[in-house]
N, C-alpha and C positions, 0 to 999 in steps of 0.2 A: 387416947384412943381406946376402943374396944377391939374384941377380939370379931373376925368377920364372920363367925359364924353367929355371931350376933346382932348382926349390921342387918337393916333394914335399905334390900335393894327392889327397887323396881323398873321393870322391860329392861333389863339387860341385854344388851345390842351387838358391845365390841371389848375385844380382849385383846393384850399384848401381854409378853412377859421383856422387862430392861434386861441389859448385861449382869445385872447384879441379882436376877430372881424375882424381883417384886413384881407384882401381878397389876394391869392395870386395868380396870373395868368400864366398860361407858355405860353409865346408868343415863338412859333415855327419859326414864319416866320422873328422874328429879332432875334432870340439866346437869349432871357433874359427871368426873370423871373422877373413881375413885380407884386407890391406891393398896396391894394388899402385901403387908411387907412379908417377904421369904422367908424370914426366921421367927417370926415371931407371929404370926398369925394377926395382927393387928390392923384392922384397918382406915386411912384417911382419905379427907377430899383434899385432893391436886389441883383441880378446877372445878369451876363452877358451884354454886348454888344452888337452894333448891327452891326454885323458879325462873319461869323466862323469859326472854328478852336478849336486849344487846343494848350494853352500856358504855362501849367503847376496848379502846385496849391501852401498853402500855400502863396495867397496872397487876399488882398480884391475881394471880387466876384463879385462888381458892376467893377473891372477891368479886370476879368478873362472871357476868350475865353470859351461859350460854341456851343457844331454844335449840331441843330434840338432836343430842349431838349423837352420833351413830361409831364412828371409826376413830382407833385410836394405833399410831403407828412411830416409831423413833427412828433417829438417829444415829451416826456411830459415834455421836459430843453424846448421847443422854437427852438430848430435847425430844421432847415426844408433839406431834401431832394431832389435832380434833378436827373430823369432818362437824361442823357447828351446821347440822345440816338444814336444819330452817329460817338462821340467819345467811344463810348463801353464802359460806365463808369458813374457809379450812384455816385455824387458832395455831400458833406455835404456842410452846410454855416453854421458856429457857430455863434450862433445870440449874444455871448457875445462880437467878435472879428469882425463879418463880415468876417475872411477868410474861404475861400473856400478849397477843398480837398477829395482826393479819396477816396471811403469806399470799392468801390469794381468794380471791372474790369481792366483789365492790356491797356486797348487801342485799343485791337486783335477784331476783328472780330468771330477769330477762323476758317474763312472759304476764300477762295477766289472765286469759281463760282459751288455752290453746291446748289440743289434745298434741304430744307430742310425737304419738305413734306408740304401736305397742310392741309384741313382737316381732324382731329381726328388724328392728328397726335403729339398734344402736349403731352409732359411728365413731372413731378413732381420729382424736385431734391433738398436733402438737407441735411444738413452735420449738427449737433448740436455745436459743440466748438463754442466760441465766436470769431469773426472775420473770420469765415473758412464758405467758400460756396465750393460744389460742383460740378468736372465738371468732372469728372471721374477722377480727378489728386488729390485732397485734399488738393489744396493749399490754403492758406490767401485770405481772398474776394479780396484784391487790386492785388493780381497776378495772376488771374482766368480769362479767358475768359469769356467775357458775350456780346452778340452779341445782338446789340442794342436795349435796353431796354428801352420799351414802359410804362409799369404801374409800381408803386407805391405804398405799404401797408404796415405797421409796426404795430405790435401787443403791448400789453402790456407788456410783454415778451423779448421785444428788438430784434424780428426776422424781417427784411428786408425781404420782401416778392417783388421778381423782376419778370413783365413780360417779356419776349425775345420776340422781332417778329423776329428776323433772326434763332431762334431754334424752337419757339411754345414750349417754356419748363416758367415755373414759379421755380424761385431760392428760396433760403434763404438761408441768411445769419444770424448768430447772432454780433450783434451790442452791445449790451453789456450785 
């Protein structure tokens, strides 16, 4: 690796720091999420690529496709969190494995040319079961629509807290 002050980022979007100090970035404008370690000034890609799509999961996330991922938020295991927010689908990375994988959103937009409202128009939706987010259907978070999600939050509780900029709605899911 190089040192980050040398690292070439673009649209920088989302930041987190782990328990341990590393800095973690959501670079928007190349699809990764980059990694900036505490002591040493050095920085890696954690996920993604630089370019986009969606290639699947269940496999290393410094190899997995993400499109315009925005929010980046952990764990108290070290697993950190990707709003993957124009594949409509919030990414785990298990930091024992490095692979990557859905936790919630089916892919769907849920919309194809709908204006969803602008102002004071968002709504508050959420379902308790562990893995179930709400979208008026009660399905498992990875079969749910969730129309590109922007922010990032998880409580002590294990509730996934998702912003939507394509609904103006904030989800939750439970995580575990």
């Amino acid at each position: 690796g190089r040192s980050a002050l040398e690292a070439r980022l673009y649209d920088l979007v989302g930041i987190a720091v782990d328990a341990q100090g590393h800095v973690y970035v959501v670079d928007k404008g190349s699809n990764r999420v980059r990694k900036i370690d505490g002591r040493s000034g050095v920085i890696s890609t954690v996920a993604g690529v630089c370019r986009y799509g969606f290639d699947g999961d269940n496999k290393p996330a410094i190899k997995a496709m993400l499109h315009a991922p925005e929010a980046v938020v952990f764990d108290p295991a070290g697993n950190f969190y990707v709003s993957d927010t124009m594949n409509h689908r919030v990414r785990k990375i298990d930091i024992a494995t490095g692979f990557i994988s859905t936790v919630a959103g089916n892919g769907d937009s849920g919309y194809e040319d709908k204006n969803m409202g602008g102002c004071g128009a968002a709504q508050f939706v959420a379902k308790e079961s562990a893995g179930m987010i709400k979208h008026g259907d009660g399905l498992p978070a990875v079969e749910a629509v969730v129309n590109s999600p922007v922010g990032l939050a998880l409580d002590s509780q294990g509730f996934l807290y998702i912003c939507e900029r394509g609904e103006n709605k904030i989800r939750r899911a439970k995580l575990w």
